[in-house]
C-alpha positions as CSV (number, residue, x, y, z in Angstrom):
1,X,0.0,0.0,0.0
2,X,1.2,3.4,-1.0
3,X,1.6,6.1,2.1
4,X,1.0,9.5,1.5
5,X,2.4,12.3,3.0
6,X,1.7,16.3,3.4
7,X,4.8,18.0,4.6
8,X,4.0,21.7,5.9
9,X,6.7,23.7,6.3
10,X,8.1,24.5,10.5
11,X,6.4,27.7,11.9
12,X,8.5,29.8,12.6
13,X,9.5,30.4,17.0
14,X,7.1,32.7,18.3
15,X,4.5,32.4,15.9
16,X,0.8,31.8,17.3
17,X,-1.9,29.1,15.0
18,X,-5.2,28.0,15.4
19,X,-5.6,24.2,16.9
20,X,-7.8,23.5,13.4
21,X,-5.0,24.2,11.3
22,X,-2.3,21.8,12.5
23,X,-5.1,18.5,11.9
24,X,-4.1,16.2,9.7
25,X,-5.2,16.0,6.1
26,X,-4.9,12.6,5.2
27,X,-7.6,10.8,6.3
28,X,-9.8,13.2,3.6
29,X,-7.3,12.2,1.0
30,X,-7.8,8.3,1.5
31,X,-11.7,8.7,1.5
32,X,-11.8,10.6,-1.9
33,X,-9.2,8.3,-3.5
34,X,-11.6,5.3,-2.2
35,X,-14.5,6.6,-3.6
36,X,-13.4,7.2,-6.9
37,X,-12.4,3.9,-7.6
38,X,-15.6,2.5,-6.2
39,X,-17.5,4.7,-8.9
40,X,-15.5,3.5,-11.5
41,X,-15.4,-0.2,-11.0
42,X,-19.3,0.0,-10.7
43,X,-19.7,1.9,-14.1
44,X,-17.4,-1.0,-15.8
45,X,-19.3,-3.8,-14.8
46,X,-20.8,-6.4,-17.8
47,X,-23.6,-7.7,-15.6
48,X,-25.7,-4.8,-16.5
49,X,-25.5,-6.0,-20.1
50,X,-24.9,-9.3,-20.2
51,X,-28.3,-10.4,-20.5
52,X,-28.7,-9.4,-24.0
53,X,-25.7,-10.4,-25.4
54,X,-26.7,-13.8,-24.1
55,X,-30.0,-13.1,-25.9
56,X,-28.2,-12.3,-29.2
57,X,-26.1,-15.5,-29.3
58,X,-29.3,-17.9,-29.4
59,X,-30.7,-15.8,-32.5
60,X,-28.4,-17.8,-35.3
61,X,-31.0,-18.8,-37.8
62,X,-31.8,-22.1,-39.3
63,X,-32.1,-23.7,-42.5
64,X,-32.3,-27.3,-44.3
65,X,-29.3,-27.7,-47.5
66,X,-28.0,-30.8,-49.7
67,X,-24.2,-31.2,-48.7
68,X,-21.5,-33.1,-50.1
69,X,-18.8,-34.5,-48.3
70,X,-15.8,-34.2,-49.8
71,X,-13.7,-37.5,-50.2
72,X,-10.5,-38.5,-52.7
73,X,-11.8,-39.3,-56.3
74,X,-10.1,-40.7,-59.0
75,X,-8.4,-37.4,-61.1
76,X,-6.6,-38.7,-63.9
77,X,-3.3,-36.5,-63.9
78,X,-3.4,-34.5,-67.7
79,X,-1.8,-32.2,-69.5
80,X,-3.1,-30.3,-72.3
81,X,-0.8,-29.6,-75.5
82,X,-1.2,-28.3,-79.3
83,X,-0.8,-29.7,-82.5
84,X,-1.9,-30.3,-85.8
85,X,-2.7,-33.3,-88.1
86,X,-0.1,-34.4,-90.3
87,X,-0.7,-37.3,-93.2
88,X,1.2,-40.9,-92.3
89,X,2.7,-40.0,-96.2
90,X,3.3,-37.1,-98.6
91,X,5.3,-37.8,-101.5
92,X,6.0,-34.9,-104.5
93,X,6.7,-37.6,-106.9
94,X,9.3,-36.4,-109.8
95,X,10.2,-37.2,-113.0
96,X,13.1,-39.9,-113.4
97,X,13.2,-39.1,-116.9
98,X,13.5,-35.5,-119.7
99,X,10.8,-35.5,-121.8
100,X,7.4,-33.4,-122.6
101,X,4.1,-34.2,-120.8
102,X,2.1,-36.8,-123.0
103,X,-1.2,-37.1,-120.7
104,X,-2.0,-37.0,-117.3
105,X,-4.3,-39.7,-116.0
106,X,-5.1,-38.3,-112.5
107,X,-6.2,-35.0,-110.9
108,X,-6.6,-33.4,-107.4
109,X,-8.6,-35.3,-104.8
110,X,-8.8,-38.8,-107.1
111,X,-8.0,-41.4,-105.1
112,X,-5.2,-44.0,-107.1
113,X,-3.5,-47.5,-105.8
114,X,0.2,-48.2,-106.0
115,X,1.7,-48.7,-109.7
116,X,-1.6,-46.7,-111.3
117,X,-0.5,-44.6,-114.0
118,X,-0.7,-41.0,-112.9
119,X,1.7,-39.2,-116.0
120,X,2.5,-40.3,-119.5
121,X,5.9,-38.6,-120.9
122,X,6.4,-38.8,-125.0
123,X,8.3,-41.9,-125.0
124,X,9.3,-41.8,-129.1
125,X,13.0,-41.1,-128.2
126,X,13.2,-44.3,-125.7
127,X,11.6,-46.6,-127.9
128,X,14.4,-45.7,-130.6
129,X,16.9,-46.1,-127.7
130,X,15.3,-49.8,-126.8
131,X,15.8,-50.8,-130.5
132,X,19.5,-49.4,-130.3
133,X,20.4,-51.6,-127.8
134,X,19.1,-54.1,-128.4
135,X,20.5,-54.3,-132.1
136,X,24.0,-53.9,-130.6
137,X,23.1,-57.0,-128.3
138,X,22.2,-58.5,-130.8
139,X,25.7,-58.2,-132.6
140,X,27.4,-59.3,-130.1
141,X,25.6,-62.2,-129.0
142,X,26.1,-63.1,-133.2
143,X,29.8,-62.6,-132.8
144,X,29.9,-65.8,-129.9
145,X,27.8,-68.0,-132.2
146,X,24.3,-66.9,-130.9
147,X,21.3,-66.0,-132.9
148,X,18.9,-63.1,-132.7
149,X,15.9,-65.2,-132.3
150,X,17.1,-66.3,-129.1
151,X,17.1,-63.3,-128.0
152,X,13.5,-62.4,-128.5
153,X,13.1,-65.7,-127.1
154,X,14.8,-64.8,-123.5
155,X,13.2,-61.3,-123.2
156,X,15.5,-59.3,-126.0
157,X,12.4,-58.0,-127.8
158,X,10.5,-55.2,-125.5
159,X,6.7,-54.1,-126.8
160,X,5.8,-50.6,-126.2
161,X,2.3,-52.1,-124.8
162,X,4.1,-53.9,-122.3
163,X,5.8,-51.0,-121.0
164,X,3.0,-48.8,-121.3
165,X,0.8,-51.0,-118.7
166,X,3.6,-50.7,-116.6
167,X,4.5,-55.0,-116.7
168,X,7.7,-55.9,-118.3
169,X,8.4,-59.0,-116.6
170,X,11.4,-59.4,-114.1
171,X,11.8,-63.2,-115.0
172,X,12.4,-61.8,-118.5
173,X,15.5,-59.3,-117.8
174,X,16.7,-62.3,-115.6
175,X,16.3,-64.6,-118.8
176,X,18.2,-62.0,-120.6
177,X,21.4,-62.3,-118.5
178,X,21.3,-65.7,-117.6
179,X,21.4,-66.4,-121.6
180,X,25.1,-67.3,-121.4
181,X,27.2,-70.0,-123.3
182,X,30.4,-71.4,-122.4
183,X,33.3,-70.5,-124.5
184,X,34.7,-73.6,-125.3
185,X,31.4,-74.3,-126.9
186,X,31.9,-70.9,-129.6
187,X,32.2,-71.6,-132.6
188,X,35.7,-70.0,-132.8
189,X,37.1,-71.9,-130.0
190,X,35.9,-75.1,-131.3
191,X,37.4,-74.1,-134.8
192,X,40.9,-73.8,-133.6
193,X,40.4,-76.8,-131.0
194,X,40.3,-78.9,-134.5
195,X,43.1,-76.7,-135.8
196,X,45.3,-77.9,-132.9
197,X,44.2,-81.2,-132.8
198,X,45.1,-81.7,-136.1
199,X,48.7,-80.9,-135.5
200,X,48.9,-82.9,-132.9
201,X,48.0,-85.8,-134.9
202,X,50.6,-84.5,-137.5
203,X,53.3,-84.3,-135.0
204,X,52.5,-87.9,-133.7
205,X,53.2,-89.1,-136.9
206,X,56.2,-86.9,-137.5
207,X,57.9,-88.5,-134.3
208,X,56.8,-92.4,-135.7
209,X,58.3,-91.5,-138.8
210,X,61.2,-89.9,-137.5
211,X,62.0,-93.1,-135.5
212,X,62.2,-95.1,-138.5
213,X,64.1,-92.2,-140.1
214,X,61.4,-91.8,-142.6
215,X,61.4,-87.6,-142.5
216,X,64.2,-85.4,-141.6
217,X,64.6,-83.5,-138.8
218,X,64.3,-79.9,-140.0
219,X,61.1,-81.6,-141.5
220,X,59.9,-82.5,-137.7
221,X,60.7,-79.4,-136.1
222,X,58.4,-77.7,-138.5
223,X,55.4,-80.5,-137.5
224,X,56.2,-79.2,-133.9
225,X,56.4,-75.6,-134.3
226,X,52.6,-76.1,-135.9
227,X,51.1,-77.6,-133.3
228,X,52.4,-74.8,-130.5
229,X,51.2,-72.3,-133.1
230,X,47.6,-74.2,-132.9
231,X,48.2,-74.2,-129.4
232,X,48.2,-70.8,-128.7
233,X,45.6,-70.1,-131.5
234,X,43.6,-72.0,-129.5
235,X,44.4,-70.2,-126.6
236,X,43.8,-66.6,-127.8
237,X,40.5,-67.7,-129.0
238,X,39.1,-68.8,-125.6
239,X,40.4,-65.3,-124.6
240,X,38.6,-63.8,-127.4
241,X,35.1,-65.3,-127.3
242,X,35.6,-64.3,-123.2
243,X,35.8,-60.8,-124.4
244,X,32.7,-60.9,-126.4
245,X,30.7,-62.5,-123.8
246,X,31.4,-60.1,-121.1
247,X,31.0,-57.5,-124.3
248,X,27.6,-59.1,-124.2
249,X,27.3,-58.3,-120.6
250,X,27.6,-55.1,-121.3
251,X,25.3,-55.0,-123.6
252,X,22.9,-56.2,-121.8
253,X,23.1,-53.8,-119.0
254,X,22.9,-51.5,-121.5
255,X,19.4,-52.9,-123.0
256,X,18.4,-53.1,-119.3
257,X,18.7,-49.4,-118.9
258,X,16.9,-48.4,-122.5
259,X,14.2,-50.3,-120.9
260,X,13.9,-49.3,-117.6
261,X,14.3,-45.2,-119.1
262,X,11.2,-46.2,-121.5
263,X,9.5,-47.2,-118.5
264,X,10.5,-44.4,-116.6
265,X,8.2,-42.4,-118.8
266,X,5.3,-43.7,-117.4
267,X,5.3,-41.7,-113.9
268,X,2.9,-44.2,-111.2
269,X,1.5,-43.8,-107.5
270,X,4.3,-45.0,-104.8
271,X,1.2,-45.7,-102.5
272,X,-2.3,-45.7,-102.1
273,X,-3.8,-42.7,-101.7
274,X,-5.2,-39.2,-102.7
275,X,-4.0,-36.7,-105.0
276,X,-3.2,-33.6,-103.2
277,X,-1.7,-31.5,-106.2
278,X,-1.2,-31.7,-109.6
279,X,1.9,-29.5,-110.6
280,X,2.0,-30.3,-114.4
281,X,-0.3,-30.3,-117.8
282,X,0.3,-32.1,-121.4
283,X,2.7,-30.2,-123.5
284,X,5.4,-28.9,-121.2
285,X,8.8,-29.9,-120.3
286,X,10.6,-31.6,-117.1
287,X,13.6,-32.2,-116.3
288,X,14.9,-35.2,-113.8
289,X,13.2,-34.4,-110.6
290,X,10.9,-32.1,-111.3
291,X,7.9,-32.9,-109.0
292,X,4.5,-33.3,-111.4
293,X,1.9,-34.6,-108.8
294,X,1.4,-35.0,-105.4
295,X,0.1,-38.1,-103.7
296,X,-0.9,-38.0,-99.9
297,X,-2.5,-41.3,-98.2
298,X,-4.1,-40.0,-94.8
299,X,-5.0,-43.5,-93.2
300,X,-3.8,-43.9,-90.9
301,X,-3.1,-40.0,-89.9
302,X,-0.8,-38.8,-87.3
303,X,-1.7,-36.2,-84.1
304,X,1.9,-34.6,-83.3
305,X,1.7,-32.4,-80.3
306,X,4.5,-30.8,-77.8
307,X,4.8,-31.4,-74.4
308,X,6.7,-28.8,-72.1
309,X,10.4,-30.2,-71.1
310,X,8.7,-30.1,-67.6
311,X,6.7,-33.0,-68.3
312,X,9.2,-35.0,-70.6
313,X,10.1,-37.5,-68.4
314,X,6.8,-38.6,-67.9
315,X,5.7,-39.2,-71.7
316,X,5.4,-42.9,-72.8
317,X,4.3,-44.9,-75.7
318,X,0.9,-46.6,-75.1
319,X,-0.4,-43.4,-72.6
320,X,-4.0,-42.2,-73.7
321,X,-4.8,-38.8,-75.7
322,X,-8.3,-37.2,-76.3
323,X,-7.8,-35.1,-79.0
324,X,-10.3,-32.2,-79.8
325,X,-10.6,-30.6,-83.5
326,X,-11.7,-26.9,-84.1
327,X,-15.5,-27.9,-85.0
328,X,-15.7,-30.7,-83.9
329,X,-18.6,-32.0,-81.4
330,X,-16.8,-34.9,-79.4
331,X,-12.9,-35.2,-78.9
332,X,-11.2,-38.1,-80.1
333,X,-9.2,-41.3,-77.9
334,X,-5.7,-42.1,-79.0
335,X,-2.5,-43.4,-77.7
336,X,1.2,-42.3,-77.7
337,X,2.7,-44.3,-80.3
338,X,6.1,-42.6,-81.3
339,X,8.3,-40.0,-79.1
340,X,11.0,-38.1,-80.2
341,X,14.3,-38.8,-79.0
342,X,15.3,-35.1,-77.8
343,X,14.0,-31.7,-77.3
344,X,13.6,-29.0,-79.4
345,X,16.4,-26.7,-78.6
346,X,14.6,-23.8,-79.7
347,X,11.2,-24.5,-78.0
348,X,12.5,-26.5,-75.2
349,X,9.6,-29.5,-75.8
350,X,9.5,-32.8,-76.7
351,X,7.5,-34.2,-79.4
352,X,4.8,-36.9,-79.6
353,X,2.6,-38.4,-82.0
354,X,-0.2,-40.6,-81.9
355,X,-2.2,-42.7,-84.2
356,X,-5.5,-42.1,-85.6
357,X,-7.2,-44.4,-87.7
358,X,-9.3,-42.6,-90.8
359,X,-10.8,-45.1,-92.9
360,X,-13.3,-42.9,-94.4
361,X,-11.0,-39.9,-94.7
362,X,-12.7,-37.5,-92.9
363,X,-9.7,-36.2,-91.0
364,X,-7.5,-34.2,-92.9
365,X,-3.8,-33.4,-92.7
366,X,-3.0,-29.8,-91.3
367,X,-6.0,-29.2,-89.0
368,X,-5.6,-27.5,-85.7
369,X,-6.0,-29.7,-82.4
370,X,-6.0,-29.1,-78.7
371,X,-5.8,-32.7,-76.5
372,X,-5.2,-33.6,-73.3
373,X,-2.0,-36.5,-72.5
374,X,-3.0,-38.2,-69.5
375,X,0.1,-38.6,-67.4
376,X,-1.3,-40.8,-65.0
377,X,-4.7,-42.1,-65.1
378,X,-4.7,-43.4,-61.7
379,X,-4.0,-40.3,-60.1
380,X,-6.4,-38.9,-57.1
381,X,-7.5,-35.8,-56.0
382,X,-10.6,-33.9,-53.8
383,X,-13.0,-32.4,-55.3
384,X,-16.4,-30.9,-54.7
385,X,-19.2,-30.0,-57.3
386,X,-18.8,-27.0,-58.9
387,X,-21.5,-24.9,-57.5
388,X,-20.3,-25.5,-54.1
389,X,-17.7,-22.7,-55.0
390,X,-18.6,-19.2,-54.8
391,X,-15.6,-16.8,-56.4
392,X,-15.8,-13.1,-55.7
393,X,-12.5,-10.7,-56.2
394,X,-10.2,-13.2,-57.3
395,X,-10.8,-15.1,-53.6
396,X,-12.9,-18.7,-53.8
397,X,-14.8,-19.8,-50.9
398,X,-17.3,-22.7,-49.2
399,X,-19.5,-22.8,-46.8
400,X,-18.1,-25.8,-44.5
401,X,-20.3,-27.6,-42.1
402,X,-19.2,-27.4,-38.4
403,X,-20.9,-29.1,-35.5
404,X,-23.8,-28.6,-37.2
405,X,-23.1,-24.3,-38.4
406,X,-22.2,-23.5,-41.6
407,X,-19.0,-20.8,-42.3
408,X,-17.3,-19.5,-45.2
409,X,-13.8,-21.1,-45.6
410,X,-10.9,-20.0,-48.2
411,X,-10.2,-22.8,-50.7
412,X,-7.4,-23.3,-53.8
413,X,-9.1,-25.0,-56.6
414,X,-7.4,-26.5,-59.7
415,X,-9.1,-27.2,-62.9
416,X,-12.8,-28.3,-63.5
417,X,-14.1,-31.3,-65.3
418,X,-17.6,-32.0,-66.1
419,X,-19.2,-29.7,-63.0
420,X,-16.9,-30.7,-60.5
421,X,-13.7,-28.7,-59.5
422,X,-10.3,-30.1,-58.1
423,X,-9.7,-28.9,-54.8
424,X,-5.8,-27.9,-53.6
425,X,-5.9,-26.8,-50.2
426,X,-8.4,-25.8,-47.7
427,X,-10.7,-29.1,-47.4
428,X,-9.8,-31.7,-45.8
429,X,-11.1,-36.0,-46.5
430,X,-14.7,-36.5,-44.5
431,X,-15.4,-32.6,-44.6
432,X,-18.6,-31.7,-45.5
433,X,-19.8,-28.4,-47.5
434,X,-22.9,-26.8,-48.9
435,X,-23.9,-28.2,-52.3
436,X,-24.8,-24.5,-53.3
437,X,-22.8,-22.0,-52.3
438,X,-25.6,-19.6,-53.5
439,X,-28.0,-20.3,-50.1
440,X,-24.7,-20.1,-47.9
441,X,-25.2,-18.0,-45.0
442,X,-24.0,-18.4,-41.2
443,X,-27.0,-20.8,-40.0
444,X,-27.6,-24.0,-38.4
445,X,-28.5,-26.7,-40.7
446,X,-31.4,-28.4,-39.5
447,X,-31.4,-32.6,-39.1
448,X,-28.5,-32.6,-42.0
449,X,-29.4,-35.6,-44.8
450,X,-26.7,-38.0,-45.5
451,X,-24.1,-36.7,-47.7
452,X,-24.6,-37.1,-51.2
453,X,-22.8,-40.1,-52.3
454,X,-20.5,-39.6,-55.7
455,X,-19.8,-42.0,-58.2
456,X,-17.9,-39.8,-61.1
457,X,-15.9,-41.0,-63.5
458,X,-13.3,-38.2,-64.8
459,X,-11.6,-40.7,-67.5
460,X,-12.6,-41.0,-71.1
461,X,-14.8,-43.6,-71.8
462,X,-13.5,-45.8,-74.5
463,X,-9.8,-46.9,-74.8
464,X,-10.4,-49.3,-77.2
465,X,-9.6,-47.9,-80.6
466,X,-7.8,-45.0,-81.8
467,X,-11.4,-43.5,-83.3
468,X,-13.5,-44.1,-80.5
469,X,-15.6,-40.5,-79.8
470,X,-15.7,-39.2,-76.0
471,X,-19.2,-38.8,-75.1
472,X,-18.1,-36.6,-71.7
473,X,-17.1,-37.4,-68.8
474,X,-19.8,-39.6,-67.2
475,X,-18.2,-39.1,-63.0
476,X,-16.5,-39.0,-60.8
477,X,-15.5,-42.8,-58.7
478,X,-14.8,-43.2,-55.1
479,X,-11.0,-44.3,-54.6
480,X,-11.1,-47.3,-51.3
């Protein structure tokens, strides 16, 4: 306790005071101090008012709502990317041969099968160049002994309607070059076989005679020198008819290329397919490799997309893709079939394709898609029906059920699928939140119904083929 204390200053000696003016003061001090803090103490006190905030605190109101309780789903883990269509092949076929434009048999959008004729070149100047080698053949298959008619027999002779269907016949060009004799069987060699024959008989007889002394021997020496000079005739014309015969190789080849440059001028589809452009018209000119038509075959056709270098590690062959094309209604199911074996450096992505089958051609090369990879199909998540969200000012909020009393809670959503929206982070498993944010207000939910059971399905429908359409996403199921 605090003491207070009045000093007065000493009267002076001598000096005469009333008795009433040397009492104490502090008593009266004590009693005013004590009094004051009784009045204030009794001016703060709650009792006076606590009767109505008591009344105020029983006046939450009460209302009956659907709620959800929010519980892991199955969320299939996606990505979405961009791409475009591109044909499985494109070929800008080119001439293989010079020559002017005879016909042209095919036009944009026909469809053609492999070997079809698609452009006719004037083929006057081959046909002479057919008949040239093969006359020089000819010659030098006559030189080893062997006539002309076999060689129209084994394929020699080429008809220009043979060539201009497209068929001469392999087994023929094969016939051509297997037509071979051996030289000893020439004519020529056979000749001066007998030639050296002969002188050996002569010389047999020479050495006979000479034993019984019946020629001289200057007269012998000559009988030997002619048969080593039949000898090496013989000789020289194995080498020779070995000559001509690989002279009639060459000729042969030769032939070979005269017909395969007459057949050259008949330009054919590499593929099955559609014509996608025609680049030339009878009458004009091309030169080797000049592109006259293009042939593209779209079934199967390709989706290539891009993934971010983020998510390259995660891309696999076989993973599912629902594609979407500008216009259409319903996206379409794929799978990863071929992934590129490193980033662009310029992009920094890695690029996919996947297979879609197209039998009736309806999907064309170069369109514009938008589709989703899914990562990981069996990926989980919360969620909670869209319209349990309420957004206002960039915040997003539910109204959570507590002990029976609803309140507003901050949530982080992800994306939305089908009216329900991925929930990051302010919801826990078993909580339990208004169905419509809309009637949210602080109340008491009367008698609360069981919470509405979910059985979603966030996953395309159909894996089964690359064409299969995606009705939608039918719900959302329960993970155990």
């Amino acid at each position: 306790m605090s003491a207070f204390m009045i000093y007065q200053p000493k009267r002076p000696t001598g000096s005469r005071m009333h008795s009433s003016q040397t009492r104490p003061v502090l008593p009266f001090f004590i009693l005013a101090v004590f009094g004051l803090s009784c009045g204030l103490f009794v001016g703060c006190s709650p009792t006076a008012d606590a009767p109505q905030a008591a009344e105020g605190q029983s006046e939450i109101p009460q209302m009956q709502a659907e709620v959800f309780a929010v519980t892991a789903v199955k969320w299939p883990w996606k990505v979405r990317v961009q791409g475009s269509l591109y044909a499985d092949e494109l070929a800008a076929i080119g001439a293989r041969v010079s020559g002017r434009v005879a016909a042209v048999h095919a036009d944009i959008g026909d469809e053609v099968r492999q070997g079809q004729p698609l452009v006719t070149l004037e083929n006057d100047e081959f046909e002479l160049l057919v008949a040239q080698a093969k006359a020089q053949l000819a010659q030098a298959r006559s030189a080893v002994g062997l006539s002309a008619r076999s060689l129209s027999a084994s394929g020699g002779q080429v008809e220009g309607a043979e060539l201009a269907e497209g068929a001469l016949p392999h087994s023929r060009r094969e016939g051509v070059l297997e037509d071979l004799i051996d030289p000893l069987e020439s004519p020529l060699v056979r000749r001066y076989q007998a030639i050296w024959e002969e002188a050996k008989s002569s010389l047999e007889r020479g050495e006979r005679m000479r034993e019984q002394d019946a020629i001289s021997a200057s007269e012998f020496e000559l009988l030997s020198s002619a048969e080593r000079v039949a000898e090496a005739q013989y000789a020289a014309a194995i080498h020779e008819v070995e000559e001509k015969l690989a002279s009639i190789s060459v000729r042969r080849v030769v032939l070979a290329l005269a017909q395969q440059k007459y057949e050259d001028t008949v330009i054919r589809a590499p593929f099955d397919g559609v014509v996608q452009l025609r680049r030339t018209a009878p009458g004009a000119f091309v030169n080797v490799g000049d592109p006259v038509i293009s042939v593209v075959r779209t079934d199967p056709i390709w989706f290539r997309g891009t993934v971010p270098e983020r998510y390259a590690g995660r891309v696999q062959t076989g993973q599912q893709v629902s594609i979407q094309l500008e216009g259409a209604s319903q996206p379409l199911v794929a799978s990863v079939t071929r992934i590129s074996p490193s980033l662009d450096m310029s992009t920094r992505s890695l690029t996919f394709e996947a297979r879609l089958d197209n039998p009736d051609r309806q999907l064309r090369g170069g369109l514009f898609a938008k589709a989703d990879l899914f990562l990981d199909e069996a990926a989980t998540s919360l969620a909670v029906p869209a319209t349990a969200v309420s957004q206002f000012a960039g915040e997003q909020k539910v109204w959570q059920l507590t002990d029976g009393i609803t309140a507003q809670r901050d949530v982080e959503i992800g994306e939305e699928r089908d009216g329900f929206v991925q929930i990051l982070d302010g919801l826990s498993k078993g909580d339990t939140v208004l169905v419509d944010a809309g009637v949210g207000q602080i109340a008491k939910i009367l008698q609360p119904a069981e919470p509405i059971e979910v059985a979603y399905d966030l996953e395309p429908k159909s894996k089964s083929t690359s064409t299969s359409k995606v009705e939608g996403f039918a719900g959302l199921p329960q993970t155990p």
